[in-house]
N, C-alpha and C positions, 0 to 999 in steps of 0.2 A: 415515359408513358406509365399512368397507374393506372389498373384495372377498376372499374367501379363496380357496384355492387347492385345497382340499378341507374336509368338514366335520369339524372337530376331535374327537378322542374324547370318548366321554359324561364322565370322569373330568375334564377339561379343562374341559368345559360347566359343570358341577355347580359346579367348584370355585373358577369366575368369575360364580357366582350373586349376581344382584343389584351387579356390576359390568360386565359386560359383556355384552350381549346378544345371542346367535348365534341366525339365524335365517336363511332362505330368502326370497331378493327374485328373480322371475322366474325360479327355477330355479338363479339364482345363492349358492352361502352366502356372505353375511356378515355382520358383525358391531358392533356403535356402541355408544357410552354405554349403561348401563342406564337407560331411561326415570327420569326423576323427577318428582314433583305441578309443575304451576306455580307461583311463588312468586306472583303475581299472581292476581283473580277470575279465573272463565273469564269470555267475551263473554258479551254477549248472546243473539245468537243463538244459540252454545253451550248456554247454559241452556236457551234454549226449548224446545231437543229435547226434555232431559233426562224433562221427562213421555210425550213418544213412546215413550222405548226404555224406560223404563220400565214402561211396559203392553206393551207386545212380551214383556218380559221373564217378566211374571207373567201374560201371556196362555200362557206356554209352558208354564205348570202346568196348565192348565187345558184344554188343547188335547186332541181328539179323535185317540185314536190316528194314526187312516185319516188326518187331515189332516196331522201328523209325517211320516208313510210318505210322503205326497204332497211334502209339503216336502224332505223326504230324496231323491226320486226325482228331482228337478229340482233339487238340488244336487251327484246323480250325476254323475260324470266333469269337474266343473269346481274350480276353486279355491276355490269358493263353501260355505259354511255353512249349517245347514239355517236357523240365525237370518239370516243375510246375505240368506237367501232370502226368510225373512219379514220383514227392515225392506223392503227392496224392493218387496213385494206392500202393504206396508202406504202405504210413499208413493206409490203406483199407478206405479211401475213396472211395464212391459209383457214379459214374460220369453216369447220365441218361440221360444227355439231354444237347445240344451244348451250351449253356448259364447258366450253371451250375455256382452257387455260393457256395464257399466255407466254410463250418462253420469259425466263428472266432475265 
């Protein structure tokens, strides 16, 4: 990861698509390898999720307006996604307060 010193023009971005990855770390831009597949399986445990977020996933098709709006409402003002919000709810993660941090 190198720190930048400002964020590069969208022309710049575009045109290091799929080599170079610019993005926003704590406020900070910048920039690293373009992610690639692993050449190796993933873990175990890795897999095991793989059916959680999955039904997260296609739970999101199915989900009641009001409860989106709700997830949206308590993703307001943080760095959080309104999915981020719902893996969280979903491994009973306890959310109190709009600036909530995550265990690691």
């Amino acid at each position: 990861m190198v720190k930048l010193a400002g964020v590069p023009p969208r022309g710049v971005v575009l045109g290091f698509k799929g080599i170079i990855d610019y993005y926003s770390w704590k406020g900070i831009p910048v920039a690293r390898r373009w992610p690639r597949s692993p050449t190796q399986p993933r873990s175990l445990p890795v897999q095991e999720q793989w059916p959680d977020f999955k039904a997260i996933t296609q739970g999101f098709k199915t989900m009641d307006v009001t409860v989106v709006g709700a997830l949206s409402s308590m993703a307001n003002g943080s760095q959080l996604t309104t999915k981020d919000i719902a893996v969280q709810l979903f491994y009973g993660y306890a959310l109190e307060e709009a600036n909530y941090t995550p265990p690691v």
